[in-house]
Kinemage of the C-alpha trace (Angstrom):
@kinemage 1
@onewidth
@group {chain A} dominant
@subgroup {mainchain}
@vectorlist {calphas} color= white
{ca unk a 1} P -16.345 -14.893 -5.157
{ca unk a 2} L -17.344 -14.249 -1.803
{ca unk a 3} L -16.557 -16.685 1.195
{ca unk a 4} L -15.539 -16.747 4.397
{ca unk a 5} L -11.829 -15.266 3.780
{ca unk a 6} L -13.470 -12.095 1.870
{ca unk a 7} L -14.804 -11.053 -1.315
{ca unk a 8} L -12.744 -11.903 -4.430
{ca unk a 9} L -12.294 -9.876 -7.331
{ca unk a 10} L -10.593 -9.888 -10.572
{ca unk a 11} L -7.423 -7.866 -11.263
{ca unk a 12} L -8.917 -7.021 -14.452
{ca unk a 13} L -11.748 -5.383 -12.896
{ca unk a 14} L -9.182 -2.527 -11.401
{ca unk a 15} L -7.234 -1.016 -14.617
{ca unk a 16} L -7.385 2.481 -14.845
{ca unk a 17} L -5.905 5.222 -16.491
{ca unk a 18} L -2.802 6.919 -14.711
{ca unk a 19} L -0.758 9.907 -15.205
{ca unk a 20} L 3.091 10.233 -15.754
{ca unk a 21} L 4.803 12.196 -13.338
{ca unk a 22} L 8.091 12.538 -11.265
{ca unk a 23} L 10.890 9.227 -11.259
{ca unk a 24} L 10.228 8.107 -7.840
{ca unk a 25} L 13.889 9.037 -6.377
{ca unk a 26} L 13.308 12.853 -7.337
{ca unk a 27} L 9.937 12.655 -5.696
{ca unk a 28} L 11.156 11.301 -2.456
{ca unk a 29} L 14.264 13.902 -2.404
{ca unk a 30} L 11.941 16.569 -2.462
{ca unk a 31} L 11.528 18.489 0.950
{ca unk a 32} L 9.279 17.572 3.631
{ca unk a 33} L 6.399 19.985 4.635
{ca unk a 34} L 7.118 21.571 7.780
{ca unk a 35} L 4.110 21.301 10.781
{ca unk a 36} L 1.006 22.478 10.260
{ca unk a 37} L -2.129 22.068 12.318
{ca unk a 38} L -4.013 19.862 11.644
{ca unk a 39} L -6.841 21.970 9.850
{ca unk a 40} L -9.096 19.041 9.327
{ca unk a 41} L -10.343 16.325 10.964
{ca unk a 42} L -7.999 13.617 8.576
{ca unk a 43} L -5.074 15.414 7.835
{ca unk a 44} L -1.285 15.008 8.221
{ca unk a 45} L 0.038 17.545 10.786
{ca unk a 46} L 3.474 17.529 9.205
{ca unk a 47} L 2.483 17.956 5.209
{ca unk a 48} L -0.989 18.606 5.835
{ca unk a 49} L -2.048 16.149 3.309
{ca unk a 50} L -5.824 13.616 4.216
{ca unk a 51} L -9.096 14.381 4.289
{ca unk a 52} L -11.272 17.073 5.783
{ca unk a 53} L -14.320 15.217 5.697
{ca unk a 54} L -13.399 11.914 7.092
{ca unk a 55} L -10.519 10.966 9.963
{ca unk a 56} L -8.384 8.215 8.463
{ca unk a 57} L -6.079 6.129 10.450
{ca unk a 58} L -3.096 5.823 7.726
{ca unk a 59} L -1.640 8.560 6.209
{ca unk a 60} L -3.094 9.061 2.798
{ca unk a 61} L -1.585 8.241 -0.502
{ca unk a 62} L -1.739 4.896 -2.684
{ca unk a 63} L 0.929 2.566 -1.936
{ca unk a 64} L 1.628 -1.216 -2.905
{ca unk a 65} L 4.356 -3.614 -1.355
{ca unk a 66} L 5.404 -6.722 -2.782
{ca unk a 67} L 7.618 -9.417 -2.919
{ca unk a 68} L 10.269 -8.952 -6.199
{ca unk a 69} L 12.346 -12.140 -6.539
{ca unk a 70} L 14.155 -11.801 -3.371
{ca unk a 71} L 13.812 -8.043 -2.340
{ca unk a 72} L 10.873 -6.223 -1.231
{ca unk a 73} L 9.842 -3.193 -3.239
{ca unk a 74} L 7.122 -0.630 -3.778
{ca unk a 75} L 5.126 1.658 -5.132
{ca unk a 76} L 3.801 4.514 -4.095
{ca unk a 77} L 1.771 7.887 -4.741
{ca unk a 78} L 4.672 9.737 -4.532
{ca unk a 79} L 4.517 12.779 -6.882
{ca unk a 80} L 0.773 13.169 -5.817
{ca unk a 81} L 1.034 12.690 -2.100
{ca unk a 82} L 4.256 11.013 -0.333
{ca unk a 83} L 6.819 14.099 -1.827
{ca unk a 84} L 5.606 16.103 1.179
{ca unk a 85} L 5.878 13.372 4.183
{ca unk a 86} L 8.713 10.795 4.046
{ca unk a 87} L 7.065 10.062 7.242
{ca unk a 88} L 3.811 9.352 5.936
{ca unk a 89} L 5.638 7.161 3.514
{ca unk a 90} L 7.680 4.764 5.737
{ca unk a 91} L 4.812 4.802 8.861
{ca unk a 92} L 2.405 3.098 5.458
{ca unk a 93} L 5.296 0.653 4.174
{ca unk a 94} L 5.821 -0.394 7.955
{ca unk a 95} L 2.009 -1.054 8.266
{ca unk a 96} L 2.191 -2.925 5.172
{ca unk a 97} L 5.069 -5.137 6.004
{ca unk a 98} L 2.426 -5.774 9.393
{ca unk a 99} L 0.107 -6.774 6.758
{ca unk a 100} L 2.162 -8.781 4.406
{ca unk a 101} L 3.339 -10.856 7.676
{ca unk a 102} L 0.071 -11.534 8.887
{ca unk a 103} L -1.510 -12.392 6.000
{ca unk a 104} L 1.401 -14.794 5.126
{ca unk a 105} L 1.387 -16.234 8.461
{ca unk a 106} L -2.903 -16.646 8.493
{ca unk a 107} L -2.571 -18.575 5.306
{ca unk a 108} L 0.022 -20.483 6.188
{ca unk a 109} L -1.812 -21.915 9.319
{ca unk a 110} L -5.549 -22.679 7.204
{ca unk a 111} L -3.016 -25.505 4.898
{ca unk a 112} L -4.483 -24.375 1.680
{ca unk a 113} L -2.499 -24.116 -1.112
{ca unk a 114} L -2.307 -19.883 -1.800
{ca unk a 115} L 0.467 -17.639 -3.326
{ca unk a 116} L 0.868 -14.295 -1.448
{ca unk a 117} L 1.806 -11.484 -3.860
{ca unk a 118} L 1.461 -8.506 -2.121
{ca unk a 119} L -0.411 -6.083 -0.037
{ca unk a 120} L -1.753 -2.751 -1.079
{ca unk a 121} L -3.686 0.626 -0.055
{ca unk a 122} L -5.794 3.135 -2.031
{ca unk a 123} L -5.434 6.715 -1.178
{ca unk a 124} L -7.760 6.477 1.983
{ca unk a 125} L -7.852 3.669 4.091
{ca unk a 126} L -8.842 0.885 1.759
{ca unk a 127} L -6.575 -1.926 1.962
{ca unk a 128} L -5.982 -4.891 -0.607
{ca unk a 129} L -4.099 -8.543 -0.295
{ca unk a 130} L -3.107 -9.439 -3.896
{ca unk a 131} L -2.557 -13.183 -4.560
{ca unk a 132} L -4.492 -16.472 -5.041
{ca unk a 133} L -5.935 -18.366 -2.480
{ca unk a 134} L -8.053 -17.602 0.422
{ca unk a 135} L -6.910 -14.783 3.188
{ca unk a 136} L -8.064 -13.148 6.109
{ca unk a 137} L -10.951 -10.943 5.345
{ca unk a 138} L -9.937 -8.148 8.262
{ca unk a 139} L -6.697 -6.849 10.070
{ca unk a 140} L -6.250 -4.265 12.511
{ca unk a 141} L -10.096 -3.296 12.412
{ca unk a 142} L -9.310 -2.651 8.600
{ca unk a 143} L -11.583 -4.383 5.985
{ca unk a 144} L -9.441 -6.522 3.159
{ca unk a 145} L -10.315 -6.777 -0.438
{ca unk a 146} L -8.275 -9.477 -2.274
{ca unk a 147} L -7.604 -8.998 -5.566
{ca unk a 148} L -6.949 -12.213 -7.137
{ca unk a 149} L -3.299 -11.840 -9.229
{ca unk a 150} L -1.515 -14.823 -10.147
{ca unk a 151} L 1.685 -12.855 -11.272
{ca unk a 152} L 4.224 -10.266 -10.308
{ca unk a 153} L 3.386 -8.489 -13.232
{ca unk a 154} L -0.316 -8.635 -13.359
{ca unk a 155} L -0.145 -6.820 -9.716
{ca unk a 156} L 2.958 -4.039 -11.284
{ca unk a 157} L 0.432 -3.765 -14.575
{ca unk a 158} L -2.142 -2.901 -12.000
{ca unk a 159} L -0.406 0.106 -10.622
{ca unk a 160} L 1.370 1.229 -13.192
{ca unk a 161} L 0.734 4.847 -12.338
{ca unk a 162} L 2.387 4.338 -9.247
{ca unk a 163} L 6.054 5.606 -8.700
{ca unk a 164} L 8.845 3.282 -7.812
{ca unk a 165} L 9.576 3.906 -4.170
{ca unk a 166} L 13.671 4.200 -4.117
{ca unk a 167} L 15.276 1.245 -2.473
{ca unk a 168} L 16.922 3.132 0.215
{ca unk a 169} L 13.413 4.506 1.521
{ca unk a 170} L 12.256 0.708 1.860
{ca unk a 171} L 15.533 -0.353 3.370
{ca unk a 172} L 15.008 2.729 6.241
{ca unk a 173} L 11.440 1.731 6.524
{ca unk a 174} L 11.696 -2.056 6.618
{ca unk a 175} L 14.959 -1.720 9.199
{ca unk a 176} L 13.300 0.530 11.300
{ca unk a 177} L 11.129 -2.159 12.780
């Protein structure tokens, strides 16, 4: 359903097969990469992770952050991409939490009924708003897709190949601003 707060899509539509890999606490403990150059036009100088082809403006790597009861937690890329650049990981759960606020906050002021799960980025600079209800359809000069999800566990069944990020990274992240 397209309209004027974006295009609408089905969380059904987005299932995909995953692989297992690392808990998310032995991911994150792993050491960062030390500083490269940049050797492409996307890339991470510290891990040298992005793309070559294309110059993003977040640091690459999947990552989801939603509202659990009363904590915020995520989920994140991290045995793929975010095990070499802690930085990387808490600069993208900061953005997020930009995100999440702003989205609440635009939603809030249009006085239509909508439930705000969470927001979301792919492993470039694709960014989703998972809920019900109508959002913002841009942010930041970033494009949104909403997903519609009417449950906490429609949106963790969704990226279940995602690792938990550890509690303590979200806590640095999220006090850090």
């Amino acid at each position: 359903m397209a309209g004027r707060f974006g295009a609408q899509t089905n969380l059904d539509s987005f299932y995909g097969e995953a692989e297992e890999g690392a808990t998310g606490a032995e991911a994150v403990e792993r050491v960062e990469g030390t500083a490269q150059s940049e050797g492409g036009a996307g890339r991470c100088g510290l891990c040298g992770e992005g793309s070559s082809f294309e110059r993003l403006r977040l640091h690459t790597g999947a990552l989801c952050l939603y509202l659990k009861g009363d904590r915020c937690v995520a989920r994140a890329d991290i045995d793929h991409v975010y095990h070499k650049c802690r930085k990387g990981l808490i600069d993208n759960i900061r953005f997020l939490r930009r995100l999440f606020i702003y989205v609440f906050q635009d939603a809030s002021q249009m006085g239509r009924p909508f439930r705000l799960l969470g927001v979301g980025k792919a492993y470039g600079d694709s960014l989703y708003v998972y809920g019900v209800g109508s959002f913002p359809e841009e942010f930041e000069g970033f494009r949104l897709i909403h997903i519609k999800a009417e449950r906490v566990e429609s949106l963790e069944a969704l990226h279940y190949g995602l690792e938990p990020v550890p509690e303590e990274v979200v806590r640095e992240a999220l006090e850090g601003q």
